[in-house]
C-alpha positions as CSV (number, residue, x, y, z in Angstrom):
1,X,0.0,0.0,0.0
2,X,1.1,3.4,-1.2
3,X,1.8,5.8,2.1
4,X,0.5,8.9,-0.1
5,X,-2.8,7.3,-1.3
6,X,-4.5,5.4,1.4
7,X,-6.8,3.0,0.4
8,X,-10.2,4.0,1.6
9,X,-13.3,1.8,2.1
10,X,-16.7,3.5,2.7
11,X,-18.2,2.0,6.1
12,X,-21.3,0.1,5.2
13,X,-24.7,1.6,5.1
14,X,-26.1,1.8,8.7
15,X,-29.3,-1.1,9.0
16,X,-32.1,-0.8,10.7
17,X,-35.9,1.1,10.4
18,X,-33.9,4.3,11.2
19,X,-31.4,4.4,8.8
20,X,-33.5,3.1,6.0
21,X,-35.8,6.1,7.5
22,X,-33.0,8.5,7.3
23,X,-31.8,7.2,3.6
24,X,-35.2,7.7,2.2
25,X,-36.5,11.0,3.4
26,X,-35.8,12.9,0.4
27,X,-37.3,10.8,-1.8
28,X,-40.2,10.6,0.6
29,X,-40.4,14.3,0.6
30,X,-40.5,14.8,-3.6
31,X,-43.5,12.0,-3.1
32,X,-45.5,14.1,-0.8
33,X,-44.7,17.5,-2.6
34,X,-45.7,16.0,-5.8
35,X,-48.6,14.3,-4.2
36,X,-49.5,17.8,-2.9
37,X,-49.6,19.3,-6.4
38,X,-51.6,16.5,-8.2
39,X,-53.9,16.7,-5.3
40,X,-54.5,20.2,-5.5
41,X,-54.6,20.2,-9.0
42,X,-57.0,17.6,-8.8
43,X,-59.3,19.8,-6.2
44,X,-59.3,22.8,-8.3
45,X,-60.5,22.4,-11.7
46,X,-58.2,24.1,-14.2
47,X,-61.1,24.1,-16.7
48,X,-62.6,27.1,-14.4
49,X,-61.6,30.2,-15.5
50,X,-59.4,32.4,-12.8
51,X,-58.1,29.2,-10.7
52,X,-55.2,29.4,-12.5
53,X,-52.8,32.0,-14.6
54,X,-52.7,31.8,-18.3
55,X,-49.7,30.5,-20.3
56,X,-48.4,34.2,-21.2
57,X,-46.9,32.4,-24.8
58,X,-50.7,31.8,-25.5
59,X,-52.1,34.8,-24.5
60,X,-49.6,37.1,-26.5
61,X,-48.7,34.9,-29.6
62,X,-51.3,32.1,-29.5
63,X,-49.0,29.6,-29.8
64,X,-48.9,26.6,-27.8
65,X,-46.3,25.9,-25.8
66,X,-45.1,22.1,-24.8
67,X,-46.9,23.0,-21.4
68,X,-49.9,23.9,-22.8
69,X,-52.9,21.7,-20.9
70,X,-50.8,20.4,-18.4
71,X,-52.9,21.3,-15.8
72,X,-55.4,19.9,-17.7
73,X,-54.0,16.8,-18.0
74,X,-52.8,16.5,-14.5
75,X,-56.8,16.7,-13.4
76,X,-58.1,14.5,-15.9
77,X,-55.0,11.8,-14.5
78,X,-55.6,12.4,-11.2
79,X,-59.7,11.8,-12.1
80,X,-58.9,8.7,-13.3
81,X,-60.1,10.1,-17.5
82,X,-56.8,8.8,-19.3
83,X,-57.9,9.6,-22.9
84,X,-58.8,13.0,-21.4
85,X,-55.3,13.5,-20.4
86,X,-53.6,12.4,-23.3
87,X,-55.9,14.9,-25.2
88,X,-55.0,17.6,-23.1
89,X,-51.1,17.4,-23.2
90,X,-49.8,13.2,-24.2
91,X,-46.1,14.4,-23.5
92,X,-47.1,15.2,-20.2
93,X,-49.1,12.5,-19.3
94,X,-45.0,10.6,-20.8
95,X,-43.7,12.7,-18.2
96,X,-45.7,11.7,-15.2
97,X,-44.9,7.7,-16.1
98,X,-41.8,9.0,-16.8
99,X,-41.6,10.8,-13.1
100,X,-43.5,7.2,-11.6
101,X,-40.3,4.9,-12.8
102,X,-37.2,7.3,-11.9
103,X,-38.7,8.0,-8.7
104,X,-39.5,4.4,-7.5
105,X,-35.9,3.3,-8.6
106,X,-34.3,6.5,-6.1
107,X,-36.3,5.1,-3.6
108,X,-35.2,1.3,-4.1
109,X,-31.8,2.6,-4.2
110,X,-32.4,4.9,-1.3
111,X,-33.6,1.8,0.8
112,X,-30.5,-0.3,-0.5
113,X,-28.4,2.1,0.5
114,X,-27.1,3.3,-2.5
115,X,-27.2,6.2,-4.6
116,X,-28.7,6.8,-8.0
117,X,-26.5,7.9,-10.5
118,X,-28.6,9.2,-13.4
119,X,-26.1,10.5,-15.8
120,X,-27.9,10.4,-19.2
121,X,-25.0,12.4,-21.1
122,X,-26.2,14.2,-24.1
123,X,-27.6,12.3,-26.8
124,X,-30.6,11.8,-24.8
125,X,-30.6,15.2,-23.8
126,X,-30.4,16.5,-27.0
127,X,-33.1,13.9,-28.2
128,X,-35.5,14.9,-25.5
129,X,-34.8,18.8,-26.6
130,X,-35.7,17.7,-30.0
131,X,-38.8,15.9,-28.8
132,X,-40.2,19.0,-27.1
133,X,-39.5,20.9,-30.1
134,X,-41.0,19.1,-32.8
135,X,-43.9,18.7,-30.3
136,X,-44.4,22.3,-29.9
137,X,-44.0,22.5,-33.6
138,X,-46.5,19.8,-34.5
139,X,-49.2,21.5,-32.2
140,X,-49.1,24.4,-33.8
141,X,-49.3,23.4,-37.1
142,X,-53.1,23.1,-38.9
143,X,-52.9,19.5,-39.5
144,X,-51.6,19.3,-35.7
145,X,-55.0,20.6,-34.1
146,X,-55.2,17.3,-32.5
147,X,-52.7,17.7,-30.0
148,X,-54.2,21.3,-28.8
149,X,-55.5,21.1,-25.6
């Protein structure tokens, strides 16, 4: 063994009800925020006028931005009226799945004790940029009236 780099080995993960407590309060906490919002959401109709403020790209350009309907969307989901929601916004109803499966593998890594290293690099970022655009792009096209919320 070197004398200037020491080999270190990380102590194991703590066991026990309050260490896997400890380990999975932040994910907990993003659950219960994000439970918070749907359920609000899901109180408060966004299909009333004056609940909620409009998307200021709409009302100066009438153009639909990628988060057009969300809110829409999100109370159809959380009402249980899936074609509703697709209708309303489809990529967000891909984003809540996609929120449903990252979160629930934190928080099985979180209970393992180990961290999750989510390093998509840029293709996919790049990919998902271009997915948002062409989207946006499509929705506001004439023969793309049916994704307007």
């Amino acid at each position: 063994m070197n004398a200037e780099f020491p080999s270190v080995v990380p102590p194991p993960a703590p066991s026990g009800a309050a260490a896997v407590l400890r380990r999975t309060a932040v994910p907990l906490g993003v659950l219960a925020g994000v439970v918070g919002a749907f359920a609000y959401v899901g109180a408060v109709d966004p299909n009333e006028p004056g609940h909620y403020p409009v998307c200021p790209l709409l009302r100066y350009t009438g153009l639909y931005c990628p988060g057009c309907g969300g809110l829409r969307s999100a109370h159809a989901f959380v009402h249980g009226d899936f074609p509703a929601a697709l209708q309303d916004n489809a990529l967000a109803v891909a984003g809540y799945l996609g929120f449903a499966v990252v979160w629930a593998l934190w928080a099985v890594h979180a209970v393992r004790g180990r961290r999750l290293r989510f390093d998509p690099g840029p293709v996919p970022l790049w990919g998902l940029g271009a997915l948002l655009l062409v989207f946006t792009v499509v929705r506001n096209l004439p023969f793309g009236g049916w994704l307007h919320p």
